[in-house]
DOBA-270367 format. One record per residue: residue number from 1; y, z, x of N, C-alpha, C in turn; residue in one letter. Coordinates in steps of 0.001 Angstrom, whole numbers, plus 524288, in hexadecimal, padded with zeros to 5 digits. Atoms other than C-alpha are relative to their C-alpha. Example, Ala and Ser with C-alpha at 12.3 -4.5 7.8 and 13.67 -1.06 7.14 Angstrom:
residues 2
1, 7FB5A, 80000, 8037A, 7EE6C, 81E78, 8300C, 804B0, 80000, 80384, A $
2, 7FB5A, 7FFC4, 7FCCC, 7FBDC, 81BE4, 83566, 80442, 802DA, 7FCFE, S $
end
This chain:
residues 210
1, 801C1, 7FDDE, 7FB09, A6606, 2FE32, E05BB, 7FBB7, 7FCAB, 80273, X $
2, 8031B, 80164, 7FDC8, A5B09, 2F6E0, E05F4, 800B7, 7FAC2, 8034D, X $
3, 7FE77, 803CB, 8001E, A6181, 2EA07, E094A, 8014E, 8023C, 80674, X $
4, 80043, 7FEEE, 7FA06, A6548, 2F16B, E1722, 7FC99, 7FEA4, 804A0, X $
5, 8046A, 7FD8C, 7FCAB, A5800, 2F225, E1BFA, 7FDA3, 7F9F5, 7FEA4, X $
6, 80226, 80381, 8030E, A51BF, 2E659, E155A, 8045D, 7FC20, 7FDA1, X $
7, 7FD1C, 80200, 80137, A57C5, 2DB1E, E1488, 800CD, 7F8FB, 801B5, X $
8, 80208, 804E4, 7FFCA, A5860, 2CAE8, E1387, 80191, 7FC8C, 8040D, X $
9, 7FAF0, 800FE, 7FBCA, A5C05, 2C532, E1F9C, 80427, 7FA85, 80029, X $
10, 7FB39, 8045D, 80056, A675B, 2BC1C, E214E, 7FDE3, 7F9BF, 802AB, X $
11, 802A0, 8025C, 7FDE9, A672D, 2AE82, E25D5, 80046, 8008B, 80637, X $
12, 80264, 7FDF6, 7F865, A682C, 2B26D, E34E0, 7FC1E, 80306, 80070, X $
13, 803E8, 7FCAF, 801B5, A5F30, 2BCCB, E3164, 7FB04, 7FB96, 80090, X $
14, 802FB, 8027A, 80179, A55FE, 2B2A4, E2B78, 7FD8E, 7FC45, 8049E, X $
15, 800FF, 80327, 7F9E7, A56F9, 2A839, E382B, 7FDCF, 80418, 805A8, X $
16, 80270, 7FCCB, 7FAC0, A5409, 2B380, E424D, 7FA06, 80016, 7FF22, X $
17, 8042C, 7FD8B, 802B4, A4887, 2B8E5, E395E, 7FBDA, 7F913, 8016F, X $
18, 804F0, 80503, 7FF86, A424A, 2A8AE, E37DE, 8004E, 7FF4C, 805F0, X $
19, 8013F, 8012D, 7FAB7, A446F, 2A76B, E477F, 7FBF4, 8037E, 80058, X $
20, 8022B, 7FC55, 7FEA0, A3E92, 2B438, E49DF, 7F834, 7FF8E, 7FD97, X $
21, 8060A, 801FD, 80298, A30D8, 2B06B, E3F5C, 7FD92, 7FB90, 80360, X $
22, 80228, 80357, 7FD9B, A31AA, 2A31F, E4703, 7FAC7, 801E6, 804D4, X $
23, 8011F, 7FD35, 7F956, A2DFA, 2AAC8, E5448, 7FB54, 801FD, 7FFD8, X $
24, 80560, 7FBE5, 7FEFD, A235E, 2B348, E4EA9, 7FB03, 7FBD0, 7FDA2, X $
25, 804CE, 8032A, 8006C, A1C7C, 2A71A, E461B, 80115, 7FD04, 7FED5, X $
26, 7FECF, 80612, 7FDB3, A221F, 29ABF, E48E4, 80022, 7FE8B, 7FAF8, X $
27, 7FF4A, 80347, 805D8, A254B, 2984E, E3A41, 80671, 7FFF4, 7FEEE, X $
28, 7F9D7, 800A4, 80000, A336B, 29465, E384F, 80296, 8004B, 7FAD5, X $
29, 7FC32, 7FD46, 8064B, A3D85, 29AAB, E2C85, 7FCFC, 80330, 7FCFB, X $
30, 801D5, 7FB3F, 80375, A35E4, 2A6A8, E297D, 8034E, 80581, 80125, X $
31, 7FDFC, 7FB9F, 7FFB2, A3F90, 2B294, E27B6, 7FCEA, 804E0, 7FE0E, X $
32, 8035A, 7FA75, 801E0, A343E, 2BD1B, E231D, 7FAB0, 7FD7F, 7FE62, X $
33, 803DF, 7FF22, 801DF, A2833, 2C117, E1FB8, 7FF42, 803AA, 7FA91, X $
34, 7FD95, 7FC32, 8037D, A2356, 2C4C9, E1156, 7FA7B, 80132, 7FEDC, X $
35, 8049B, 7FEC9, 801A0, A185C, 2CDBB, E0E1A, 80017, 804D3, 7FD7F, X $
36, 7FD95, 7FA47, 8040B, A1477, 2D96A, E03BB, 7FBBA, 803CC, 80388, X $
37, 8050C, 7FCAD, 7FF3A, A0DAB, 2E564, E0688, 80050, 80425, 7FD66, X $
38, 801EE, 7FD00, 8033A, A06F7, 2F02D, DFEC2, 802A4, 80656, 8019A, X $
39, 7FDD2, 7FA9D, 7FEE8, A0ED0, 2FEC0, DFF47, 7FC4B, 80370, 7FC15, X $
40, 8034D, 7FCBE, 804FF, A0385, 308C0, DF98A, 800CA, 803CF, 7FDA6, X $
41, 7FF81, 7FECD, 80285, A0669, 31023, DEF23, 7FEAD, 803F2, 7FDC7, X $
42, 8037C, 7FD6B, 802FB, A020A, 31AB7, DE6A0, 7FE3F, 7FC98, 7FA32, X $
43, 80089, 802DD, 80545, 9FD25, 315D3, DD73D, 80580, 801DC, 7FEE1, X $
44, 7FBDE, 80014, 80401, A09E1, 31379, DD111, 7FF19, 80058, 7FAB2, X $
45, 800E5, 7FE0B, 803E0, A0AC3, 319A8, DC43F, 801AF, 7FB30, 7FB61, X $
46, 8003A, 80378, 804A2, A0F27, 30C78, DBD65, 7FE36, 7FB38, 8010F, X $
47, 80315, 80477, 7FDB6, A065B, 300D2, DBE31, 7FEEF, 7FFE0, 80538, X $
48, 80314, 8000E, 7F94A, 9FED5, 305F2, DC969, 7FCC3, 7FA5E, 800CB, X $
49, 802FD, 8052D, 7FC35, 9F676, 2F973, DC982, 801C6, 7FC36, 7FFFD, X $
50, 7FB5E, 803D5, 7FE69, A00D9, 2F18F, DCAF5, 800FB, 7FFC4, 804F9, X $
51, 7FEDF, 7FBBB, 7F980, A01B1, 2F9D8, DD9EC, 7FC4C, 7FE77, 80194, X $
52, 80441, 7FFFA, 7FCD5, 9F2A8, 2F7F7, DDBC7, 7FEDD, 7FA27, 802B3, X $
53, 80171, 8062E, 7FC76, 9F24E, 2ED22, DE5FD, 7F94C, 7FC5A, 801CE, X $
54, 80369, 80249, 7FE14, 9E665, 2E431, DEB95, 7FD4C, 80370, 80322, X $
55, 8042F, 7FC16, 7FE1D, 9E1C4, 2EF17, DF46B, 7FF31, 80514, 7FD99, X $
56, 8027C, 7FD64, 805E8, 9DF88, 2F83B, DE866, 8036C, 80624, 80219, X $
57, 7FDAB, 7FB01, 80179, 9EBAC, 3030C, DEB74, 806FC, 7FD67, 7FD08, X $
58, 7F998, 801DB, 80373, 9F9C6, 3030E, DE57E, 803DC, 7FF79, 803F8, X $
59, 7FC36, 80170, 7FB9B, A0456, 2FD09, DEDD0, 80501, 7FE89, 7FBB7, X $
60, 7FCAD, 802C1, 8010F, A114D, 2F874, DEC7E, 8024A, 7FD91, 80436, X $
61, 7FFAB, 80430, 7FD88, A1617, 2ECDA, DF1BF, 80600, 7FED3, 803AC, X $
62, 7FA22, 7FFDA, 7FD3A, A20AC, 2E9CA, DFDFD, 7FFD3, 7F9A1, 8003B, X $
63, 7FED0, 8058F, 7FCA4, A2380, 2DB36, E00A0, 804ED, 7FFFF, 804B1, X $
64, 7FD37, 7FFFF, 7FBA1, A2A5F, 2D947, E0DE0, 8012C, 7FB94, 801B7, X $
65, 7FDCA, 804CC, 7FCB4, A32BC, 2CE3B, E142D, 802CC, 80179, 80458, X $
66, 7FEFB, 7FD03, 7FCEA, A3394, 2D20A, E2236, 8024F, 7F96B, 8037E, X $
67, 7FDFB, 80370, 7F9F7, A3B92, 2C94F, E2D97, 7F9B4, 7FF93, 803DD, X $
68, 8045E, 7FF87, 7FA9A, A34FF, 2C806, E3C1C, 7FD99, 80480, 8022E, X $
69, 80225, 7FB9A, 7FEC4, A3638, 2D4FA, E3D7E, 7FD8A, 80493, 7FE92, X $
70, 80161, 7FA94, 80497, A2EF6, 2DBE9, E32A3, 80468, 800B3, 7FF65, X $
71, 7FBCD, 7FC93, 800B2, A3B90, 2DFAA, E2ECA, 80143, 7FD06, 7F8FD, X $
72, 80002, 800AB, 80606, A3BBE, 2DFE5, E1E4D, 80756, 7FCEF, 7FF80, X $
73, 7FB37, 8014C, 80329, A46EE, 2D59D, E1901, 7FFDB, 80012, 7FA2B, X $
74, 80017, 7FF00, 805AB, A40C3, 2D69E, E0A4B, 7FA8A, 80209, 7FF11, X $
75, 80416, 7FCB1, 80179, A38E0, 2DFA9, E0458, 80106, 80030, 7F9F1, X $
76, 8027E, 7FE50, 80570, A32D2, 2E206, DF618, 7FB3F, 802D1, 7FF1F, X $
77, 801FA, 7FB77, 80322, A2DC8, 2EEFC, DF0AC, 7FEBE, 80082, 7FCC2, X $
78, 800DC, 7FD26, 80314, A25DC, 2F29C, DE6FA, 7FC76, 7FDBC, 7FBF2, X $
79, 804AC, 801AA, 8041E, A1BC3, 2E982, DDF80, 7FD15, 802BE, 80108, X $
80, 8057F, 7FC9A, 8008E, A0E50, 2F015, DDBB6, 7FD1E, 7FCBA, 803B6, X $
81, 80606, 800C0, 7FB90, A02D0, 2ED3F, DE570, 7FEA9, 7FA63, 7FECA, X $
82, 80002, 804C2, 80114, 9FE35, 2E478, DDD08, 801BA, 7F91A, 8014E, X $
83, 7FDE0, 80348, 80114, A0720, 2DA0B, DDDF4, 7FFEF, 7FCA7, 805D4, X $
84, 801B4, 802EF, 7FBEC, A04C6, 2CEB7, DE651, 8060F, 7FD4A, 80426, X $
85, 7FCA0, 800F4, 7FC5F, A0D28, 2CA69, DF2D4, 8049E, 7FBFA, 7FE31, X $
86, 7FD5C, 80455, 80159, A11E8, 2BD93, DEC36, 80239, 802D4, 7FBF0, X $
87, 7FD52, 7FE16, 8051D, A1631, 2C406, DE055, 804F0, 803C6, 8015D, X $
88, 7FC18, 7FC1E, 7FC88, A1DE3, 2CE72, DE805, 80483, 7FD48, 7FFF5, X $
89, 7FCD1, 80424, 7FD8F, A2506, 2C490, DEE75, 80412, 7FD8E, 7F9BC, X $
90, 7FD16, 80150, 8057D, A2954, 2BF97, DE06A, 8015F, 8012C, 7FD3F, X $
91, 7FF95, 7FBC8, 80331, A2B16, 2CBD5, DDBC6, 804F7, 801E8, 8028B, X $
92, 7FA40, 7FE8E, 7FC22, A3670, 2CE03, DE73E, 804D1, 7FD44, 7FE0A, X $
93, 7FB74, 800AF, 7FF7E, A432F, 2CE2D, DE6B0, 8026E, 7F9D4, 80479, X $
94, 80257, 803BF, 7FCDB, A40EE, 2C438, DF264, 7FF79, 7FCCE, 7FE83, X $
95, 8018C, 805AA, 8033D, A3BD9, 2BA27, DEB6C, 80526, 7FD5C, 7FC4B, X $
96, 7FD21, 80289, 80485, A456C, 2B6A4, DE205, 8068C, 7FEA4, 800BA, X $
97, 7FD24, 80378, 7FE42, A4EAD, 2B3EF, DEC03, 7FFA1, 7FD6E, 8060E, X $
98, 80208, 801ED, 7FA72, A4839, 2AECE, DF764, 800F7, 7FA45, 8027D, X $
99, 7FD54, 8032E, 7FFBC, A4D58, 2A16C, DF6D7, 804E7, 8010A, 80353, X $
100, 7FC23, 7FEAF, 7FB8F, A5951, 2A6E6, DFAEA, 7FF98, 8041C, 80383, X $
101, 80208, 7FC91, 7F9EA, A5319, 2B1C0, E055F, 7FE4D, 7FC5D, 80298, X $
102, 80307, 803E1, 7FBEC, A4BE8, 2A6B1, E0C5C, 8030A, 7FC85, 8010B, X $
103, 7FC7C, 8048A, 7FDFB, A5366, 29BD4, E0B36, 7FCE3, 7FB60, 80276, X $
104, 8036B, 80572, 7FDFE, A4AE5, 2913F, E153A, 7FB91, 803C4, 802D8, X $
105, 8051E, 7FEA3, 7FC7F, A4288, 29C47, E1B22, 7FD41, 8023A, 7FC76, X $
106, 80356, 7FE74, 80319, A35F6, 2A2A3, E17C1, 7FE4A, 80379, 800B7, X $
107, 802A5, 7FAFA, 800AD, A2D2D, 2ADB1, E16B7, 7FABF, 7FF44, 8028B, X $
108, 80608, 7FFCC, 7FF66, A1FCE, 2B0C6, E1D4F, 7FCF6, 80307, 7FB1B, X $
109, 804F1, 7FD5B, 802BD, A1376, 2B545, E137A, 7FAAA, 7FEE6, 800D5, X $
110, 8040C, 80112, 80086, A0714, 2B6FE, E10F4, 7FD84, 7FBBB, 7FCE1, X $
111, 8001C, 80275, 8014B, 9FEEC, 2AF98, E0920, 800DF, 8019F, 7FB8B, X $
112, 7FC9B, 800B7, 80781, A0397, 2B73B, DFB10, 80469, 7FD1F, 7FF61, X $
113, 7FA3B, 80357, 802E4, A0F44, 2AEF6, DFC0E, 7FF84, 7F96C, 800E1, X $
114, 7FFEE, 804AC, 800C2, A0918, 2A2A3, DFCE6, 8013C, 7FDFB, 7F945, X $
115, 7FFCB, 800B3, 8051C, A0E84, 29B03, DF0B2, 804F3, 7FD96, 7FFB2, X $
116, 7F8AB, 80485, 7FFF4, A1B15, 292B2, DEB72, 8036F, 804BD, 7FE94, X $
117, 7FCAB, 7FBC6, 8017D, A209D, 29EBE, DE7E9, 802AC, 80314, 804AF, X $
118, 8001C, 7FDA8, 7FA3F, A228C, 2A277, DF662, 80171, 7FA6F, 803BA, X $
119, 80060, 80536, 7FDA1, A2711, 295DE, DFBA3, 803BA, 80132, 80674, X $
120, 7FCC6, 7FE46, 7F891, A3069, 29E04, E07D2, 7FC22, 8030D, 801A2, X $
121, 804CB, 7FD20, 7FC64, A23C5, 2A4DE, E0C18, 7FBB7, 7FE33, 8012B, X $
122, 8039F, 80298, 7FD03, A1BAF, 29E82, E1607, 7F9A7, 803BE, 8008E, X $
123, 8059D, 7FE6F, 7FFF1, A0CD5, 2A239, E1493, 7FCD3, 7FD65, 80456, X $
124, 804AF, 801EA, 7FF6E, A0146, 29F9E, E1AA1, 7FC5A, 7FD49, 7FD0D, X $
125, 8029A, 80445, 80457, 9F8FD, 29616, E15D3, 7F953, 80223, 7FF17, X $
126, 80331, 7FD9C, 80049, 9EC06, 29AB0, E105A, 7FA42, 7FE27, 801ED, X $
127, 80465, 80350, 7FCCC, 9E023, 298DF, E178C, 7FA27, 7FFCF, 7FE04, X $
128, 80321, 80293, 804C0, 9D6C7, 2905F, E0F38, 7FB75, 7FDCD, 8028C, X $
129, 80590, 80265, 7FC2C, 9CD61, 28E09, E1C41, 801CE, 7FA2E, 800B0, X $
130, 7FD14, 804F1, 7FF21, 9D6F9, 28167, E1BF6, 8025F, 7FEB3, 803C4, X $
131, 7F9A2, 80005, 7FDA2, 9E1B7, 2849C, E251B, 80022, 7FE0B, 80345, X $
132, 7FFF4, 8026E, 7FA99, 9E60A, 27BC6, E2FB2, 8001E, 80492, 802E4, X $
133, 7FD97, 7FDA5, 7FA75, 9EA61, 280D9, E3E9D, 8043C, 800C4, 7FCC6, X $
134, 7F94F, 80074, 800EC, 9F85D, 27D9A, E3912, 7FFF5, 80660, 7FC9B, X $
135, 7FE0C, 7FBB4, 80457, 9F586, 288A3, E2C56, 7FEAC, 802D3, 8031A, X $
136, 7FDD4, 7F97E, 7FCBE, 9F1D2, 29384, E361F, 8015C, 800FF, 800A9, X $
137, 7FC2C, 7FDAE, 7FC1A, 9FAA0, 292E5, E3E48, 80429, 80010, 7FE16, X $
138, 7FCD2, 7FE58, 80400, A0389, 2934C, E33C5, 80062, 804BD, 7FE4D, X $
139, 8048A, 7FAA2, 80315, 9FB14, 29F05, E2CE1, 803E4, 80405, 804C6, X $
140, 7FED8, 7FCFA, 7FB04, 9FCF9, 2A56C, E3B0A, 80667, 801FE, 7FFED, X $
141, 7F9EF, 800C9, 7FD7C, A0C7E, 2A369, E3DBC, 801DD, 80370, 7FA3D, X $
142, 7FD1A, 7FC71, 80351, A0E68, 2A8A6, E2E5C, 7FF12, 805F5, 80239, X $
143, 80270, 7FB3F, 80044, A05DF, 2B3E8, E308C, 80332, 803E4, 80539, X $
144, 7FD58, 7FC3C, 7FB53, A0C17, 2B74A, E3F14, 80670, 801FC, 7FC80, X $
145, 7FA59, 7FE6B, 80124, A19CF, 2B853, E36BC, 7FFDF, 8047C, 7FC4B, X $
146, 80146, 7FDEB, 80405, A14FF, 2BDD5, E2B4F, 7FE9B, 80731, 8006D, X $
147, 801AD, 7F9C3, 7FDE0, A0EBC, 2CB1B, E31E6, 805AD, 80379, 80070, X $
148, 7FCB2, 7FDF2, 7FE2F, A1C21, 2CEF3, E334D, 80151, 80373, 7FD20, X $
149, 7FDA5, 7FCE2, 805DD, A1E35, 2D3C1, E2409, 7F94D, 8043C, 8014B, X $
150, 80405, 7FC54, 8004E, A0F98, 2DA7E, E2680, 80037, 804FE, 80336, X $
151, 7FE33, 7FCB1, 7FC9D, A14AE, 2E1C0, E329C, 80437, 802EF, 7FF5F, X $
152, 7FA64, 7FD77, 8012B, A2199, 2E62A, E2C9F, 7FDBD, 80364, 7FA6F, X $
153, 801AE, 7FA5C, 8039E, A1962, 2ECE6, E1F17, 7FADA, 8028E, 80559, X $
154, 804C8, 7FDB9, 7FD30, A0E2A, 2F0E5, E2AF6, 804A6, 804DF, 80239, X $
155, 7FD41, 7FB17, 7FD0A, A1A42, 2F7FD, E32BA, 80294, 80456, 7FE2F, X $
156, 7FD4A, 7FAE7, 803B0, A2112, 2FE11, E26D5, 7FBA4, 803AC, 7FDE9, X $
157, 80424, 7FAD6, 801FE, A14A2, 30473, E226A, 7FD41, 802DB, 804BA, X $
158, 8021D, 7FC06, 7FB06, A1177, 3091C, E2F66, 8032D, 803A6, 802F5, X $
159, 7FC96, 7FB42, 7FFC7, A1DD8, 3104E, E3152, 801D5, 80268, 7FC7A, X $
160, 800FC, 7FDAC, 8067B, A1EAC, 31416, E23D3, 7F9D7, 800FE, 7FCF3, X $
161, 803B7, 7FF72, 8011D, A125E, 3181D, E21DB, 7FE4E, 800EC, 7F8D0, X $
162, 7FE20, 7FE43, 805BF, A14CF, 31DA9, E1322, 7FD85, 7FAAC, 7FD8A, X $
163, 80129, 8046C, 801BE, A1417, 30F65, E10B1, 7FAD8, 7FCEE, 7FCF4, X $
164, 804AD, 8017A, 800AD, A0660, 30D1B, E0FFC, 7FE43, 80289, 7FE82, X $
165, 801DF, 7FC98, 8042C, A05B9, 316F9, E0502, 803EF, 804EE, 7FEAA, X $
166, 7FBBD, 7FC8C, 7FF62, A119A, 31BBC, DFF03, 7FE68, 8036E, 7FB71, X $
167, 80111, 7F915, 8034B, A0B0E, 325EE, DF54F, 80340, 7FFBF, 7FC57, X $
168, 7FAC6, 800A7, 804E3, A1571, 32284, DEA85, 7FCC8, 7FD6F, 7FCD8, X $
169, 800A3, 8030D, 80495, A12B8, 31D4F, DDEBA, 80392, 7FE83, 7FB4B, X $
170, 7FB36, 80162, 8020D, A209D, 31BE7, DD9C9, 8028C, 7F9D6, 804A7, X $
171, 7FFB1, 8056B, 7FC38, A22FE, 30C6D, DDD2B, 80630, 80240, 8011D, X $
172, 7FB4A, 80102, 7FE2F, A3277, 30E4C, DDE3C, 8020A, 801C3, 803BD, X $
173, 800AB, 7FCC4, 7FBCC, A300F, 318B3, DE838, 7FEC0, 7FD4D, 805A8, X $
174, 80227, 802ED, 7FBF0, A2732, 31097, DEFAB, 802E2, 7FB07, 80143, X $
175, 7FCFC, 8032B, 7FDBC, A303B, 304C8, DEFCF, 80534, 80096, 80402, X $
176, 7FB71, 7FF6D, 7FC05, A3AA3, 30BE3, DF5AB, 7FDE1, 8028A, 80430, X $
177, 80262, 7FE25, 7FB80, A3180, 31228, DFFC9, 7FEF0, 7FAD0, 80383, X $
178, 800CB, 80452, 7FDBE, A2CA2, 304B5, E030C, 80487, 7FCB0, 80212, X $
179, 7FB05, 8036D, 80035, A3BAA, 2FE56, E0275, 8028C, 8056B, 80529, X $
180, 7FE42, 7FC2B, 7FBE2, A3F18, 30B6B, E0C63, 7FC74, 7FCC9, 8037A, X $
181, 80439, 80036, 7FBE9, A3325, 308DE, E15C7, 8026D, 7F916, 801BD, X $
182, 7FE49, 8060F, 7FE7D, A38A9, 2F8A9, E161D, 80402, 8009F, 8020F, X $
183, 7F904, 7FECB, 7FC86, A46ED, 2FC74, E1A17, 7FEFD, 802E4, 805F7, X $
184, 80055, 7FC47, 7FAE2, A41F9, 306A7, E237B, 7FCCD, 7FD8A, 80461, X $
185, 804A0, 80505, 7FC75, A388C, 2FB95, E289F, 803E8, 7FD7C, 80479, X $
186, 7FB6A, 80353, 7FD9D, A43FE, 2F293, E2B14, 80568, 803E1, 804B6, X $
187, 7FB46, 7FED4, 7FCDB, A4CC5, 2FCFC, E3199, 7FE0C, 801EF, 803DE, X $
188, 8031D, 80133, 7F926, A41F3, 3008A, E3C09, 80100, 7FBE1, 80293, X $
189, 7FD73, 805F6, 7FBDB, A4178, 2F171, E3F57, 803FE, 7FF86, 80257, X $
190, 7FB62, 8026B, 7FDE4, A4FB3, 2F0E2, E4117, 801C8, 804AA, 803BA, X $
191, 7FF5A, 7FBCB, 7FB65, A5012, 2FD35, E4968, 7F989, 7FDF7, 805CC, X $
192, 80300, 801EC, 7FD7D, A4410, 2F5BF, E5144, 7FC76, 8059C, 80126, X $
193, 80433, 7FD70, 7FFD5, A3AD5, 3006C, E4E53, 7F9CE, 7FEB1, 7FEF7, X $
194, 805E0, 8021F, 7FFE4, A2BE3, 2FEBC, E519C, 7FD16, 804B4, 7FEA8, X $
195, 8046E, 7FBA6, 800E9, A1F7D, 30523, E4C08, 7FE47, 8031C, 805A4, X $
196, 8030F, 7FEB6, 7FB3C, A1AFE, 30E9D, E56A6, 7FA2D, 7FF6C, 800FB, X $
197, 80655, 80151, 800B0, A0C33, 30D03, E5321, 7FEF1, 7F9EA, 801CB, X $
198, 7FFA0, 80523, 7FFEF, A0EBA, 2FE09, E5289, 803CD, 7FDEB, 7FF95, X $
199, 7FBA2, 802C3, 7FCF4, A1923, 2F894, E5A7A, 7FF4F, 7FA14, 7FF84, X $
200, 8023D, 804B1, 801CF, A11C9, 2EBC2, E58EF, 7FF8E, 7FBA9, 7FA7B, X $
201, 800A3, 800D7, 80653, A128A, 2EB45, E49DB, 7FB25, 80443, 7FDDD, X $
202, 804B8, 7FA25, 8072E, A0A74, 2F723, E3DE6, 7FD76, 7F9B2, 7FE9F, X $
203, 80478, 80201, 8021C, 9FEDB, 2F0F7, E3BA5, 7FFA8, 80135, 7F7B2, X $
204, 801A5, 7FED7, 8062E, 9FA57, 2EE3A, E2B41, 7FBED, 8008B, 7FF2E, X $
205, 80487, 80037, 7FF62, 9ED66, 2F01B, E30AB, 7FD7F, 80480, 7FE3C, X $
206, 8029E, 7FAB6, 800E7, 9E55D, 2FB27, E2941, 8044B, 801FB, 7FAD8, X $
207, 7FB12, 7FE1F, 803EB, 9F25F, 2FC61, E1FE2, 7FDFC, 7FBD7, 7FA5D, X $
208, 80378, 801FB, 803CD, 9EA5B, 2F994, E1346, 8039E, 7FECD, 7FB36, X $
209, 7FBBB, 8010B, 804FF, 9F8B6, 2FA48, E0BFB, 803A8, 7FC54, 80253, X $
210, 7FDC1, 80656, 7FEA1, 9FD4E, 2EC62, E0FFB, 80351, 7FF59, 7FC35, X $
end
């Protein structure tokens, strides 16, 4: 079922998607954006501090690979809090055949996926008080593409409110709440439904469960 809603796009798919990234930040053969974010939790009853993340509550973990249009083509459910962005990523299903998902294009990230282990995801380069003109405006052009995976978990937790504290503490529960809330994401988009609060793009501003 889930393969309906969510799903890898083809290569016409793929050529619309890198025109469409060109347009918004002038970087050429990027079909998505990939970033994780924190779903909060109750203490899980087995290796809760495995759950307790960097801002000191229990999460479990979504990674998202969204097109131009926020619109989820791969998603992964369900690491503990803990666990760091890069590791995720290597921990996916995703990973271990991404060679053949990509093919010659690439991925936008942050800077957890700087590394050889990440060689189809274009980063930003880290700023060491070094950086030419050239690395900003680099920095810049990722970052304008990149907001796109931050605006697509900002809009699902702002019409799914639940989200940003699903009161469960049974993970298998919460993965399929989280793996519902991603499908139901994607089938707004494709019905061209907008937030009424924020028609503009759901802010992650004040949303302390990133």
């Amino acid at each position: 079922m889930g393969h309906t809603f969510i799903s890898w796009p083809n290569a016409y798919e793929k050529a619309a998607t890198a025109a469409a990234f060109h347009r918004i930040c002038g970087i050429s053969g990027v079909i998505g954006a990939v970033d994780g974010c924190h779903i909060r939790v109750q203490r899980p009853p087995i290796k809760p501090g495995d759950y307790m993340n960097r801002k000191s509550y229990y999460s479990v973990l979504l990674q998202g690979i969204v097109d131009e249009r926020g619109r989820f083509i791969d998603i992964f459910a369900g690491p503990p809090g803990r666990v760091h962005d890069a590791r995720m990523l290597r921990l996916s299903n995703f990973y271990a055949t991404w060679q053949e998902k990509m093919g010659e294009y690439s991925l936008l990230g942050d800077g957890a996926y700087i590394g050889q282990d990440f060689p189809f995801v274009i980063t930003p380069k880290r700023d060491n008080g070094a950086l030419t003109e050239v690395d900003q405006l680099q920095n810049t052009d990722i970052s304008r593409g990149r907001v796109i995976v931050e605006q697509a978990f900002g809009r699902m937790k702002c019409k799914w409110r639940r989200l940003r504290d699903l009161q469960n503490n049974r993970i298998d529960t919460v993965v399929m709440i989280i793996m519902a809330a991603c499908f139901l994401h994607n089938m707004c988009i494709g019905a061209g439904e907008l937030c009424q609060e924020h028609p503009h793009g759901c802010p992650r501003e004040g949303d302390d469960n990133e």
